[in-house]
C-alpha positions as CSV (number, residue, x, y, z in Angstrom):
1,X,-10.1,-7.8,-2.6
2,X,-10.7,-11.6,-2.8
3,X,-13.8,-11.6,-1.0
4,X,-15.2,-8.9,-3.5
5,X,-14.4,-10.7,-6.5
6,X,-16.3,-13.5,-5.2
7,X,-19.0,-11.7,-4.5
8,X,-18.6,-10.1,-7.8
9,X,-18.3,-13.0,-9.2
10,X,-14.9,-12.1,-11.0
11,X,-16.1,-9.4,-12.5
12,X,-16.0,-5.9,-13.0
13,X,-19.9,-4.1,-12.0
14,X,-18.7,-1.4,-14.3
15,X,-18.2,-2.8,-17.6
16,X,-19.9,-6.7,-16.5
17,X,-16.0,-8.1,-18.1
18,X,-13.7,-10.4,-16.0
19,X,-10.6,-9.1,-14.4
20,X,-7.5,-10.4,-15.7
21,X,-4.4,-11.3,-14.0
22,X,-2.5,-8.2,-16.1
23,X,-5.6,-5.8,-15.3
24,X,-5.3,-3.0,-12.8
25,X,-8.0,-3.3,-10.2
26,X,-8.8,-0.3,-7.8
27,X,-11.3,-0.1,-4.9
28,X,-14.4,2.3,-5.2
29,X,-17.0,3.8,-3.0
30,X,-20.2,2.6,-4.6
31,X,-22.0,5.8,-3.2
32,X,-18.7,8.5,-3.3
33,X,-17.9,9.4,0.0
34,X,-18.1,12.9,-1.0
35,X,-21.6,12.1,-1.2
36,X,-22.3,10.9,2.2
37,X,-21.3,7.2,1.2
38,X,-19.7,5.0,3.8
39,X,-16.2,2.9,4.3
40,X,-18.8,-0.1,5.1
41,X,-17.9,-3.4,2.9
42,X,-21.6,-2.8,1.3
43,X,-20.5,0.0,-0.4
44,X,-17.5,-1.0,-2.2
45,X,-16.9,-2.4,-5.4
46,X,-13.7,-3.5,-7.6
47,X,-13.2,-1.4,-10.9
48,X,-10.7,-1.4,-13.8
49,X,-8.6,1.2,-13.7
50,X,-10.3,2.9,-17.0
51,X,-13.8,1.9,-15.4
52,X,-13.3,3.7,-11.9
53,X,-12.1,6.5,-13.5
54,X,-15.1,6.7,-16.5
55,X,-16.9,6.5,-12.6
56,X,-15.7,9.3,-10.7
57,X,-16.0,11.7,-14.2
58,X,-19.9,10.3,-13.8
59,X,-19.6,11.0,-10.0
60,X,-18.1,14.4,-10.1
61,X,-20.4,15.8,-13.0
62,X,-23.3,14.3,-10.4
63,X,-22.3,17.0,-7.9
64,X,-21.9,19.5,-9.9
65,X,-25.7,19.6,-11.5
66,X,-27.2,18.4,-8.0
């Protein structure tokens, strides 16, 4: 986790807002694994809570029209 919000620069990709100390940070698959995406370090990302799941809506309506 601390090596991603380095290289995230403290910030969510999401939303482009800084994590707090009282926000709740969660792990995502850039590319859903559902969709082929990998467990490699390249394809994860830190979200806010609200932001990975506003995500995996987008993500599951994605395999749904594809």
């Amino acid at each position: 986790v601390a090596k991603l919000l380095k290289k995230q620069k403290g910030r969510g990709t999401w939303c482009g807002q800084f994590f707090t100390p009282s926000d709740l940070i969660e792990i995502d698959h850039i590319v859903p694994r559902s969709q082929g995406g990998k467990d490699d370090y390249k394809n994860i990302q830190l979200l806010h809570r609200h932001c990975h799941d506003d995500k995996t809506a987008l993500d599951e309506e994605m395999m749904l029209y594809s």
